[in-house]
C-alpha angles and dihedrals in degrees: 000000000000113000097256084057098045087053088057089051087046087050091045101047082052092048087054089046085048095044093051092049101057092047091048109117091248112167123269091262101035087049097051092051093060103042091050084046087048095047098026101047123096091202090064094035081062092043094051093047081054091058097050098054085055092042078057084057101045086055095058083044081048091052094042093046094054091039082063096050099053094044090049091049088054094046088049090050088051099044088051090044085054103040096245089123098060083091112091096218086052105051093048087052092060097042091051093050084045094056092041098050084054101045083057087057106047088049099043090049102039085052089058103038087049084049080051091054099035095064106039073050095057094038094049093053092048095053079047092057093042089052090049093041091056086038081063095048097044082044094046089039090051094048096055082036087057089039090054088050097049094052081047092058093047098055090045079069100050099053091047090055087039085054096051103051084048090064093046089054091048087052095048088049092050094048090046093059077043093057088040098051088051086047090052104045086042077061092050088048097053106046080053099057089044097044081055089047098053091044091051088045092045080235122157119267088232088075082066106117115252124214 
């Protein structure tokens, strides 16, 4: 093989290495590192547009090499229609340049249609880390919402059962004044009745209850 198609060997042999690399089964963290490396970082931004400009250049060597297969097809079909193949030399030498012709094109275009699938690959697993990765935060954001219900709904409660025995207090305290206003006039009441006692008697005032 010439240099230019070596180095498409050399471009398809690291898209396979690349390919089998973002299906292996790498753990969650270790797989969201390197796709946001791989996305986030300027060195390989440079290094894919590099790419891109070669993948530009495997896809003349792609045209040119089926453009040859096809013209060295024709040129077998006439040479056996002709006669000229009968030869054994040259029936091997078309046969050779046959092979290598589609060898060229086989390479050329599987490296183009592996560059295709590599990145909708890559794509499709970021979107997928970007979609866990906002699954985690919703998750995360329902939990601490839930959280904030629940202590809510706690101090709602509180502040119901603070309320009520509020209101019992309030009602002890009510029945209490109650109690002390009857003490009082049962006081009243009975000063009266002893003043009235001690009046009837002809006792001494001093005999009167204190309180």
């Amino acid at each position: 093989m010439t240099i230019y198609y070596n180095l498409t060997f050399l471009l398809l042999a690291s898209e396979m290495v690349t390919f089998c690399v973002l299906v292996a089964p790498l753990p969650y963290g270790v797989r969201r590192r390197l796709f946001h490396f791989l996305s986030e970082s300027p060195i390989v931004a440079k290094f894919a547009y590099g790419l891109k400009i070669s993948f530009i250049f495997v896809g003349i060597l792609f045209v040119d090499a089926l453009q040859r297969m096809f013209r060295v097809t024709t040129e077998s079909d006439v040479a056996k229609q002709t006669g000229q193949a009968h030869d054994v030399r040259t029936e091997t030498n078309f046969a050779a340049r046959k092979f290598y012709s589609q060898r060229n094109v086989y390479l050329t275009g599987f490296c183009l249609f592996l560059s295709l699938v590599l990145t909708r690959t890559f794509y499709i697993l970021l979107d997928l880390i970007h979609t866990q990765e906002e699954y985690a935060k919703l998750k995360h954001s329902t939990a601490s919402s839930s959280r904030q219900t629940i202590a809510q709904e706690d101090s709602a409660k509180q502040i119901e059962d603070l309320k009520k025995k509020l209101k019992e207090a309030e009602s002890k305290s009510k029945d209490f004044d109650t109690l002390k206003k009857q003490a009082e006039s049962q006081a009243r009441a009975y000063d009266e009745l002893a003043d009235r006692y001690n009046g009837a008697t002809g006792q001494k005032g001093s005999d009167k209850r204190v309180d």
